[in-house]
ZAMI-544154 format. One record per residue: residue in one letter; x, y, z of N, C-alpha, C, O in turn. Coordinates in pm, 1 decimal, always signed. Layout:
REM residues N
SITE  aa       npx       npy       npz      capx      capy      capz       cpx       cpy       cpz       opx       opy       opz
SITE   a         X         Y         Z         X         Y         Z         X         Y         Z         X         Y         Z
...
//
This chain:
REM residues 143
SITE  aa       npx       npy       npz      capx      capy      capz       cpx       cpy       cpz       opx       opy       opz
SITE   x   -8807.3    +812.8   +3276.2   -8751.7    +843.8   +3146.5   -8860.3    +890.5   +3049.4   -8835.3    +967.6   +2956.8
SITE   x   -8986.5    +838.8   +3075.1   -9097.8    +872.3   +2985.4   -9165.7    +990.7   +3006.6   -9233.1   +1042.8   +2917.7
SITE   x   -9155.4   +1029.7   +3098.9   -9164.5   +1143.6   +3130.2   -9078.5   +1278.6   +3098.0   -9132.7   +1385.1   +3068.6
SITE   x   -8955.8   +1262.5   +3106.1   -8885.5   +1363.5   +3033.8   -8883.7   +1340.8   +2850.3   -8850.9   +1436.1   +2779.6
SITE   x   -8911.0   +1245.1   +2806.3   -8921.2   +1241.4   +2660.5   -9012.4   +1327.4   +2624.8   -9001.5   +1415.9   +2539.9
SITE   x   -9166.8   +1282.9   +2736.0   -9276.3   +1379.6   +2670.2   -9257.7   +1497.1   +2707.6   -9297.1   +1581.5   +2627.1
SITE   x   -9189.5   +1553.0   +2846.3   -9163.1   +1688.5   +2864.9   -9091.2   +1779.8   +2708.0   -9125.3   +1886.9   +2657.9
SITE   x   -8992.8   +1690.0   +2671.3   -8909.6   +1755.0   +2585.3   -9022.7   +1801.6   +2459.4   -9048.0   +1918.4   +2430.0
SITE   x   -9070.5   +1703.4   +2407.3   -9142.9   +1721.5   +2333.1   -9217.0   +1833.3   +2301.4   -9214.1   +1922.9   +2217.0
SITE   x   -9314.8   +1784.5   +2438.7   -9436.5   +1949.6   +2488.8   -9359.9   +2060.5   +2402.9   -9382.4   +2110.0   +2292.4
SITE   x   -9241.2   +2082.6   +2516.9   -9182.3   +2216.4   +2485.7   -9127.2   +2276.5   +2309.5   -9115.9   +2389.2   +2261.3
SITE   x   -9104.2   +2138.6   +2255.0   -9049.7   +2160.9   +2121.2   -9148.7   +2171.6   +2057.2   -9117.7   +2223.8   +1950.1
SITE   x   -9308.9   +2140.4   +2064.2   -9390.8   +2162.4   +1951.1   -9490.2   +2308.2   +1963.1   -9569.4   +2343.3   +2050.5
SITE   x   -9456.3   +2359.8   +1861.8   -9534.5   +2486.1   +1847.2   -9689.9   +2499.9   +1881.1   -9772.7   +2423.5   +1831.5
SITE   x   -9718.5   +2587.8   +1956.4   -9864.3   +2583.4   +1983.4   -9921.9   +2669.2   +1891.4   -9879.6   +2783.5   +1874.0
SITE   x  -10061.7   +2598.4   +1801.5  -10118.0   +2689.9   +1745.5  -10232.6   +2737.1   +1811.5  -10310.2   +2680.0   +1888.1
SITE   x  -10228.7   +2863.0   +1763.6  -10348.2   +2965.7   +1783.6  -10487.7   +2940.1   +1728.9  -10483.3   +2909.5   +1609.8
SITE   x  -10584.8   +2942.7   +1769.6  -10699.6   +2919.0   +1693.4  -10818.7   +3030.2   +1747.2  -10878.2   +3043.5   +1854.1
SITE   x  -10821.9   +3110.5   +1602.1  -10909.9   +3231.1   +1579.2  -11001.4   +3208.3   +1556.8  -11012.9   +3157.5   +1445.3
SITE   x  -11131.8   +3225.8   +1638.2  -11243.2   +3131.5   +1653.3  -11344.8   +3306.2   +1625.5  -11341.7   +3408.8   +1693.5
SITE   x  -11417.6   +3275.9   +1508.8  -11518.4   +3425.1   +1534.5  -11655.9   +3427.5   +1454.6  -11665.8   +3445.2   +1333.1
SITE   x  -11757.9   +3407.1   +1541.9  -11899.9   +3398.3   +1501.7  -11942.9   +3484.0   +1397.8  -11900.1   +3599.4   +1395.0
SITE   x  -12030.8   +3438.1   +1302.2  -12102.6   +3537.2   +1159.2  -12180.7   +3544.3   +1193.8  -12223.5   +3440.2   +1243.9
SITE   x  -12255.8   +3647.0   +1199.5  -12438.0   +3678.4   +1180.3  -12477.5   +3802.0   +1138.4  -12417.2   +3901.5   +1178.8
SITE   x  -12600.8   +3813.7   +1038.3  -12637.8   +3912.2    +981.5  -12781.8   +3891.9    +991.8  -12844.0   +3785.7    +988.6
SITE   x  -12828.0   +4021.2   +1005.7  -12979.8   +4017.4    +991.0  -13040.2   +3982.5    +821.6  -13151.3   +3937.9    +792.9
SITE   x  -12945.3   +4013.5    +741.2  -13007.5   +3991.0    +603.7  -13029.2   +3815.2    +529.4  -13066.3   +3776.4    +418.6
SITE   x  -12986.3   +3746.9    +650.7  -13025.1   +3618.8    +591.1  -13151.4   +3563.5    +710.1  -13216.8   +3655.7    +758.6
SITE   x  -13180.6   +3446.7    +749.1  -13257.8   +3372.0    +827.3  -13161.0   +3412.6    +976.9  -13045.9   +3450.0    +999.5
SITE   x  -13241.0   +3391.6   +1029.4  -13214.3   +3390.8   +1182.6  -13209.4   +3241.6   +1182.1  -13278.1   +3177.0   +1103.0
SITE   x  -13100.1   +3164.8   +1300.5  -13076.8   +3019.6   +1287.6  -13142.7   +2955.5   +1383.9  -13141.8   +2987.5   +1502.7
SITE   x  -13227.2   +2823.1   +1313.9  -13362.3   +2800.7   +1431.3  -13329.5   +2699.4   +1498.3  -13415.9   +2628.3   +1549.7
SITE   x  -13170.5   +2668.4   +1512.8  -13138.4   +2596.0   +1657.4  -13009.8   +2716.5   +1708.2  -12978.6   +2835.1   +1697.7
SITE   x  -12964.3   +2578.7   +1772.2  -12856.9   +2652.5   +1882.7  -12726.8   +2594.6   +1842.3  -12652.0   +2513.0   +1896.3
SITE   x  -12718.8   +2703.9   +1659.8  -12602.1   +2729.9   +1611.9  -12611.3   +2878.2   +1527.7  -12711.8   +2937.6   +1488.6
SITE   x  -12473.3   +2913.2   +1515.6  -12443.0   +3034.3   +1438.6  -12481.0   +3016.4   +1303.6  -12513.3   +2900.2   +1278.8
SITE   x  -12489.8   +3127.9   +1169.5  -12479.3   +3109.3   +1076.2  -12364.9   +3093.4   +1013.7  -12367.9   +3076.5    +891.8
SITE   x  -12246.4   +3095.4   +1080.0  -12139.9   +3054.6   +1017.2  -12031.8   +3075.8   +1128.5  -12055.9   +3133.8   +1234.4
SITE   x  -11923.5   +3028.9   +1097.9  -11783.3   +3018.1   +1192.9  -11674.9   +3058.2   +1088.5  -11661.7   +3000.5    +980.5
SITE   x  -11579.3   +3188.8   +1141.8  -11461.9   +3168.8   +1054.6  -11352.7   +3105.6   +1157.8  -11356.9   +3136.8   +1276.8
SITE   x  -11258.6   +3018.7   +1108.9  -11146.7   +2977.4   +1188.4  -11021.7   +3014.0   +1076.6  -11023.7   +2992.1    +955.5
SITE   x  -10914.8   +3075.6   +1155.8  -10805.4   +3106.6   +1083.9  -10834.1   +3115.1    +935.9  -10790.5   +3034.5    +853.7
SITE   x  -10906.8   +3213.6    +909.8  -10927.6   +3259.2    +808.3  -10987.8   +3191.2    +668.3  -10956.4   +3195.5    +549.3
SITE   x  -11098.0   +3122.0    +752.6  -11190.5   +2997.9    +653.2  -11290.8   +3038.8    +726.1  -11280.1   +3078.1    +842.3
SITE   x  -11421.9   +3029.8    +644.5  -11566.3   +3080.2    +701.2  -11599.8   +2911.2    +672.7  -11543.4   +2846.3    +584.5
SITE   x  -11686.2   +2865.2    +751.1  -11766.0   +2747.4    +741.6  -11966.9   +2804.6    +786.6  -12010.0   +2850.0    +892.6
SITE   x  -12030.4   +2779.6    +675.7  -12178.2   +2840.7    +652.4  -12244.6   +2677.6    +796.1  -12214.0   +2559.3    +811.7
SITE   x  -12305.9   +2739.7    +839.0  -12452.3   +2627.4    +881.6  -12526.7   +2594.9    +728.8  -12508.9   +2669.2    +632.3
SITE   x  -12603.3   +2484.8    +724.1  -12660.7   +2446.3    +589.0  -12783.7   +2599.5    +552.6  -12843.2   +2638.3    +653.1
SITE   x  -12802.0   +2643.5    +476.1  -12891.9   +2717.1    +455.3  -13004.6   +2716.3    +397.8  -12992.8   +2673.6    +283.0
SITE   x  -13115.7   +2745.7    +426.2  -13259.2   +2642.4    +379.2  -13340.5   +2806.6    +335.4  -13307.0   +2920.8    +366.9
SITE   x  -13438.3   +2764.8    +265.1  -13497.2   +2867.6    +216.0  -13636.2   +2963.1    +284.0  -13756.8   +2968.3    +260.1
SITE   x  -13543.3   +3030.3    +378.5  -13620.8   +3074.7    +439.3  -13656.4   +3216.3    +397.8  -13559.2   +3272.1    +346.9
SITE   x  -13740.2   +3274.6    +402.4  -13747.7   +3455.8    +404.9  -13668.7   +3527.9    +520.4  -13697.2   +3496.8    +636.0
SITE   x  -13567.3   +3626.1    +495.8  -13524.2   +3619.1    +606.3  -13628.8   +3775.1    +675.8  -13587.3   +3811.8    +785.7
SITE   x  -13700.6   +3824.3    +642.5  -13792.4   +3890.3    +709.5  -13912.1   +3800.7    +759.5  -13927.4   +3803.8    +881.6
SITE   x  -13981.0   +3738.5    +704.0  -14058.4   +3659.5    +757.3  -14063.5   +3543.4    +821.5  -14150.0   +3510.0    +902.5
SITE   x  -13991.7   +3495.0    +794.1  -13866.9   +3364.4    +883.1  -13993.9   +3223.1    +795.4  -13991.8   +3107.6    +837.7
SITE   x  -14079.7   +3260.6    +690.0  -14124.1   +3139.5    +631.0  -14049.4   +3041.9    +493.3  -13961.3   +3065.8    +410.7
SITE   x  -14118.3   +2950.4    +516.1  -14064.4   +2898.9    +353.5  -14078.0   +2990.1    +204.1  -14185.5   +3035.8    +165.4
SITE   x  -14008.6   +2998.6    +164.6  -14082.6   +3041.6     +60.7  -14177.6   +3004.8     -70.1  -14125.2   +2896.0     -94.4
SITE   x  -14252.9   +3014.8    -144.6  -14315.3   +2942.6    -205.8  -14282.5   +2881.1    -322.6  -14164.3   +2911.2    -339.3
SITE   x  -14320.7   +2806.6    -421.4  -14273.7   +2793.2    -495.8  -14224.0   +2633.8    -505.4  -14260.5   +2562.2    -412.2
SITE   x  -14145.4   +2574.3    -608.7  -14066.6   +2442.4    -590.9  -13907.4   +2459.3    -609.1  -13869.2   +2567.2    -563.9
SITE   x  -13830.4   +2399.4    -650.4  -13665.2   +2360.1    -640.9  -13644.9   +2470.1    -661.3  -13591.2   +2530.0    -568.1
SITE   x  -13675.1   +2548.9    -785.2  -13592.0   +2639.7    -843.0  -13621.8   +2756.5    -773.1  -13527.7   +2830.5    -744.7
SITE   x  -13755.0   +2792.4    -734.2  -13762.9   +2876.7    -634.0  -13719.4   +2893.6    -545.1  -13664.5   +3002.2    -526.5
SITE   x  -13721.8   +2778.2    -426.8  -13625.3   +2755.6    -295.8  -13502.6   +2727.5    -375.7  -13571.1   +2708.5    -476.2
SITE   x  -13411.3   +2713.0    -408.4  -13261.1   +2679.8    -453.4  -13225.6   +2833.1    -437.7  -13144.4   +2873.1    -354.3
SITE   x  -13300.2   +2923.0    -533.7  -13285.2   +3102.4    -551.4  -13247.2   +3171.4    -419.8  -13164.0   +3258.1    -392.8
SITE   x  -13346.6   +3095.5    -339.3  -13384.0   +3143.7    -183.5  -13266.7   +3106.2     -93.8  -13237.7   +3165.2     +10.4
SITE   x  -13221.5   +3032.8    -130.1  -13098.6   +2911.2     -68.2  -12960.2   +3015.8     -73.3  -12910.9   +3061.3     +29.9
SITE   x  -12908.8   +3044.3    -205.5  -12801.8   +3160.3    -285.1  -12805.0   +3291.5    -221.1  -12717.0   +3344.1    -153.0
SITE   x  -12939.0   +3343.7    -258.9  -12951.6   +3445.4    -172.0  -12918.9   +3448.1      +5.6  -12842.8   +3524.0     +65.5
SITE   x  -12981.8   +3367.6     +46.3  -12953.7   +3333.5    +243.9  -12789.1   +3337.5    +199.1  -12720.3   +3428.4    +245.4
SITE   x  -12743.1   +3262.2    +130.8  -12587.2   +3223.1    +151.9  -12504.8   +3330.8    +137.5  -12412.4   +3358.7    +213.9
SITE   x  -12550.8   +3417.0      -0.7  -12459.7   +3536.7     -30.6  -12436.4   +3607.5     +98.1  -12326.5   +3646.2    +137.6
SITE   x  -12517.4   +3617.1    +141.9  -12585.2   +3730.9    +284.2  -12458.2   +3707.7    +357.1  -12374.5   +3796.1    +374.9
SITE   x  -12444.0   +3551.7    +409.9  -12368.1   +3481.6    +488.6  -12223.8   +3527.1    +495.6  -12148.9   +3579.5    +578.0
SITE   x  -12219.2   +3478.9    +360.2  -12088.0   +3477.1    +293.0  -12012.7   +3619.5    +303.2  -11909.1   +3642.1    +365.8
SITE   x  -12097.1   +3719.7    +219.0  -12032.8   +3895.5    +239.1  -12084.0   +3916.4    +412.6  -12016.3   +4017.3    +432.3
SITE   x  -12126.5   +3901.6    +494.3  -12135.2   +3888.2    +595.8  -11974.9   +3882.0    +664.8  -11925.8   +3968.6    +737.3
SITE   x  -11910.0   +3754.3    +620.1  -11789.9   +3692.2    +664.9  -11679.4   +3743.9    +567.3  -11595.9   +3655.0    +550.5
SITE   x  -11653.6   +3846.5    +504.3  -11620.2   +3886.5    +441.6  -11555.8   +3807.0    +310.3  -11444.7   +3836.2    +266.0
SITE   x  -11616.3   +3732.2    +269.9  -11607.8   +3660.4    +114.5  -11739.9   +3670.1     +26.9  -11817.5   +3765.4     +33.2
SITE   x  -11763.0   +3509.8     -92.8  -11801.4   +3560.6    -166.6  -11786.9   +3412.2    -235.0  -11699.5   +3327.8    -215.3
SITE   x  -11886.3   +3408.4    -310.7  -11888.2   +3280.4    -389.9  -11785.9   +3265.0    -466.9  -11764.5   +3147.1    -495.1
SITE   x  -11713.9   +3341.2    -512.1  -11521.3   +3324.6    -568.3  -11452.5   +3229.1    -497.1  -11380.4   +3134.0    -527.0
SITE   x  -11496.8   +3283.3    -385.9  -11372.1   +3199.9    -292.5  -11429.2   +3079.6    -224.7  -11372.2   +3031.2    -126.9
SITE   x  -11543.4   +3028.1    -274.7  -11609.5   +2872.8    -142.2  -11520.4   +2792.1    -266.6  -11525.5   +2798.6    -389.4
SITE   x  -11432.7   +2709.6    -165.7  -11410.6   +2576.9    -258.2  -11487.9   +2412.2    -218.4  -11483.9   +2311.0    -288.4
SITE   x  -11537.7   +2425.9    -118.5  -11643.2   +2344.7     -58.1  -11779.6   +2378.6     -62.9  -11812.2   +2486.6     -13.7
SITE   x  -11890.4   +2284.9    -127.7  -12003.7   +2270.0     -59.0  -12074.3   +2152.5     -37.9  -12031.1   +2041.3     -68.3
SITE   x  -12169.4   +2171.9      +7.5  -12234.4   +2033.0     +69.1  -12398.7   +2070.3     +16.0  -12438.3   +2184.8     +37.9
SITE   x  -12464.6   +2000.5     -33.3  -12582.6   +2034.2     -64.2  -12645.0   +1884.1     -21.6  -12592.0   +1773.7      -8.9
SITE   x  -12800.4   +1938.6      -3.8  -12894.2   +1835.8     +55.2  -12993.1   +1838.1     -26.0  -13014.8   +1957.8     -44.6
SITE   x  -13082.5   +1764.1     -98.8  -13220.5   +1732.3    -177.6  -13304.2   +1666.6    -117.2  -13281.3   +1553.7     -73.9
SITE   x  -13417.8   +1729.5    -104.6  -13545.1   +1635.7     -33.5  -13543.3   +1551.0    -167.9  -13620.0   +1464.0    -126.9
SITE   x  -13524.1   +1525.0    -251.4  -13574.1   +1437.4    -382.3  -13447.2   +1481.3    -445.3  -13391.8   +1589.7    -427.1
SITE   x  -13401.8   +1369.0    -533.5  -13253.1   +1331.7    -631.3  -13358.0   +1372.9    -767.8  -13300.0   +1449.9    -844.4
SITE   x  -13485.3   +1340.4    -807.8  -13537.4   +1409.5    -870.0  -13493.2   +1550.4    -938.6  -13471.3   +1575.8   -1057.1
SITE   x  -13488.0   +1629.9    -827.3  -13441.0   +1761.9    -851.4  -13346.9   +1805.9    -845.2  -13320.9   +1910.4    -785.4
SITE   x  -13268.7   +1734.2    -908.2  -13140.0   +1734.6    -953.2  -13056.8   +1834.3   -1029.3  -12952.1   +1895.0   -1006.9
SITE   x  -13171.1   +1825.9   -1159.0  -13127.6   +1913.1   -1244.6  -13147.8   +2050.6   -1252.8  -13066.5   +2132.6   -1295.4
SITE   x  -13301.9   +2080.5   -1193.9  -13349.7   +2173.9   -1191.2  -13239.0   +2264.6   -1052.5  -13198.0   +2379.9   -1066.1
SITE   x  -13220.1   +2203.8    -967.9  -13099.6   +2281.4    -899.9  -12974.7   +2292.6    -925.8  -12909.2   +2381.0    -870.4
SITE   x  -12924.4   +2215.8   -1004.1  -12805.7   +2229.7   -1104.7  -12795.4   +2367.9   -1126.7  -12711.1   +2449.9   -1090.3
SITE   x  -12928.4   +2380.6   -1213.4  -12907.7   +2477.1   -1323.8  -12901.2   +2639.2   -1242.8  -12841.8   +2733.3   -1295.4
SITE   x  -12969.8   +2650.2   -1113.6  -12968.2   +2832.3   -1072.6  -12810.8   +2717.4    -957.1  -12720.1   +2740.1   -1037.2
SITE   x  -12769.4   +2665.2    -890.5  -12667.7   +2652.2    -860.6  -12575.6   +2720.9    -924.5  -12517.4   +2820.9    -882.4
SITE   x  -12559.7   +2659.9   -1042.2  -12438.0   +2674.4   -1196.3  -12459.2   +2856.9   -1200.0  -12376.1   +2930.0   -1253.8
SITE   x  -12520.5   +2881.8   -1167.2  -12514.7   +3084.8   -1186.6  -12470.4   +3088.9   -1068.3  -12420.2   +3199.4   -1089.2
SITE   x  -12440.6   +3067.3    -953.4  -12408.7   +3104.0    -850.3  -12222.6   +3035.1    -807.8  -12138.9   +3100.2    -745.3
SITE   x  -12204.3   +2909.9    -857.3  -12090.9   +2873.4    -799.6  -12004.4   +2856.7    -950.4  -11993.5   +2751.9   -1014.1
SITE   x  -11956.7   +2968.9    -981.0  -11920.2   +2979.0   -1108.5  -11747.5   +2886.6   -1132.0  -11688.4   +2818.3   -1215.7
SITE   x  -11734.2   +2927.1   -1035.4  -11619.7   +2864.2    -995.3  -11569.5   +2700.6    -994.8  -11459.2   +2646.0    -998.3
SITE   x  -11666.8   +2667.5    -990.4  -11712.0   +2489.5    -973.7  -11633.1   +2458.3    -855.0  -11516.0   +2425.3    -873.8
SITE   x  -11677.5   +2463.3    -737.4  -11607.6   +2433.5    -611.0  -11655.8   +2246.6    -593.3  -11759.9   +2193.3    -631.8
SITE   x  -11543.7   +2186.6    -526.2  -11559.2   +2081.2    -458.0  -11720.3   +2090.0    -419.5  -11771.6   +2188.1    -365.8
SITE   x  -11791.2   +1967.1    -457.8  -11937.8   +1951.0    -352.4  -11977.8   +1806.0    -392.7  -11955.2   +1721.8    -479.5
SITE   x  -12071.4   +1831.6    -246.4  -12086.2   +1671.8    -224.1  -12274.0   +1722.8    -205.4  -12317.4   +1800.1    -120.1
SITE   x  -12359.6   +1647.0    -319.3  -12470.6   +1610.3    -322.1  -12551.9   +1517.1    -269.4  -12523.2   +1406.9    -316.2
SITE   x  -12661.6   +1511.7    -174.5  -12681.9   +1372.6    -130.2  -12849.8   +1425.6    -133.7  -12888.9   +1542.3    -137.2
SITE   x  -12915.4   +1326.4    -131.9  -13053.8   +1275.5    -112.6  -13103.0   +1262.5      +4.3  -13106.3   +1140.1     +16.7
SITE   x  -13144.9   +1308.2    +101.9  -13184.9   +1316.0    +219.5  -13336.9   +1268.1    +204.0  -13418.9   +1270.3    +112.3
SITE   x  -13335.9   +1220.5    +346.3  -13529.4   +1143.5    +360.1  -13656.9   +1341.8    +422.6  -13768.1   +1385.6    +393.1
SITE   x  -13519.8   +1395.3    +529.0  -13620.3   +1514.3    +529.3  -13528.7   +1605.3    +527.3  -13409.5   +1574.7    +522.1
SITE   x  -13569.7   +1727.0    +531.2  -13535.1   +1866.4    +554.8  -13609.5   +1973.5    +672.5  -13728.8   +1959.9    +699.9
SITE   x  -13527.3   +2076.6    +735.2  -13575.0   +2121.1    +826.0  -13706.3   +2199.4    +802.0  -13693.7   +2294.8    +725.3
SITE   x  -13810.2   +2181.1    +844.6  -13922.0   +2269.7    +812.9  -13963.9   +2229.2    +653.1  -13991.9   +2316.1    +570.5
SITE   x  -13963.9   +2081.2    +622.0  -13995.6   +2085.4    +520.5  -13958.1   +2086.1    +376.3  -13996.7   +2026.1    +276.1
SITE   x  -13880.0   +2164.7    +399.9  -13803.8   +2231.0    +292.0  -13719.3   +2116.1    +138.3  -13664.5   +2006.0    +144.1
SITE   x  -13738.1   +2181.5     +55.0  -13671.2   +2055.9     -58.5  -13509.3   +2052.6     -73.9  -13446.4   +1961.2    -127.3
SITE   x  -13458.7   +2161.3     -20.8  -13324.3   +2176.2     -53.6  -13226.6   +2259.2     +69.1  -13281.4   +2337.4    +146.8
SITE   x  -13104.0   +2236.9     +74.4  -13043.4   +2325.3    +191.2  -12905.5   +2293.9    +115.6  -12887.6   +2201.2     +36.6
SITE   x  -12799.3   +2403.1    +161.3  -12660.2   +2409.6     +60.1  -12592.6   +2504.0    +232.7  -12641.6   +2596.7    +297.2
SITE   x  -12448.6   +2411.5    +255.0  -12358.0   +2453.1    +326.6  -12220.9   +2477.1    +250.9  -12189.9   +2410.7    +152.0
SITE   x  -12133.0   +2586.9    +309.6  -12020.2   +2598.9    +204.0  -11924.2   +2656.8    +335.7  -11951.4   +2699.5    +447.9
SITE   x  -11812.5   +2636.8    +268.2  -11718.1   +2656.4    +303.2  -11612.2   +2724.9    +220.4  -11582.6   +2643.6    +132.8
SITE   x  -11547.3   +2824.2    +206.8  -11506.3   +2967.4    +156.1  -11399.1   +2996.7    +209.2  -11406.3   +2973.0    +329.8
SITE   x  -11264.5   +3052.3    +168.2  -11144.8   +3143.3    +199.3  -11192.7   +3263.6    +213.9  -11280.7   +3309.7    +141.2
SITE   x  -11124.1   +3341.5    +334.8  -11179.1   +3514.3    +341.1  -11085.2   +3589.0    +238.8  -10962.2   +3585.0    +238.2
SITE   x  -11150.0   +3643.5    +170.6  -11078.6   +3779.9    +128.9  -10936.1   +3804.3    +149.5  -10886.2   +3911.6    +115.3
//
């Protein structure tokens, strides 16, 4: 009998589709593990965290928060029109701080970039990849 219940079932529930399609552009960082720079699924882009890299030289860039934060926006825009969106449309992000310190000072070139005030979740991290003081992941509607 339990067996035809779940048969019935199977058949009555709709199978969804899942549109699975890799981002990458040469105009941001090349990604220094073994992930993409971003994933769209059914028509949502999800970014890898983005750290401030040069994306010609593949180094840090110099400078402190506000410098790397700049560096951070830029990698992301790349990402983002890459996947065909755009900081309009991220209603998610996730940002990381080598130091809660620098708080404000990334606030402030953030606040020019996510004009929108999307959902985000800030946290204090002990490191960052390569060093780095800051990294910002987002998540965006396409176009």
């Amino acid at each position: 009998m339990l067996y035809y219940v779940a048969t019935d079932i199977i058949k009555k529930m709709k199978v969804m589709v899942i549109n699975m399609q890799k981002v990458n552009t040469t105009k941001a960082p090349a990604a220094i593990g073994p992930y993409s720079q971003a994933i769209i699924v059914n028509g949502v882009l999800y970014t890898s965290g983005q750290i401030p890299l040069d994306p010609v030289s593949g180094n840090v860039v110099e400078g402190g928060i506000k410098e790397q934060t700049l560096q951070v926006m830029m990698n992301l825009k790349e990402v983002l029109e890459e996947g065909n969106t755009s900081f309009e449309n991220v209603f998610k992000t996730t940002c990381f701080l080598s130091n809660m310190a620098d708080f404000a000072a990334f606030n402030e070139i953030y606040g020019e970039y996510f004009t929108g005030k999307p959902a985000r979740s800030c946290v204090a991290v002990k490191e960052l990849p390569r060093g780095v003081l800051v990294e910002v992941e987002a998540i965006a509607v396409i176009k």
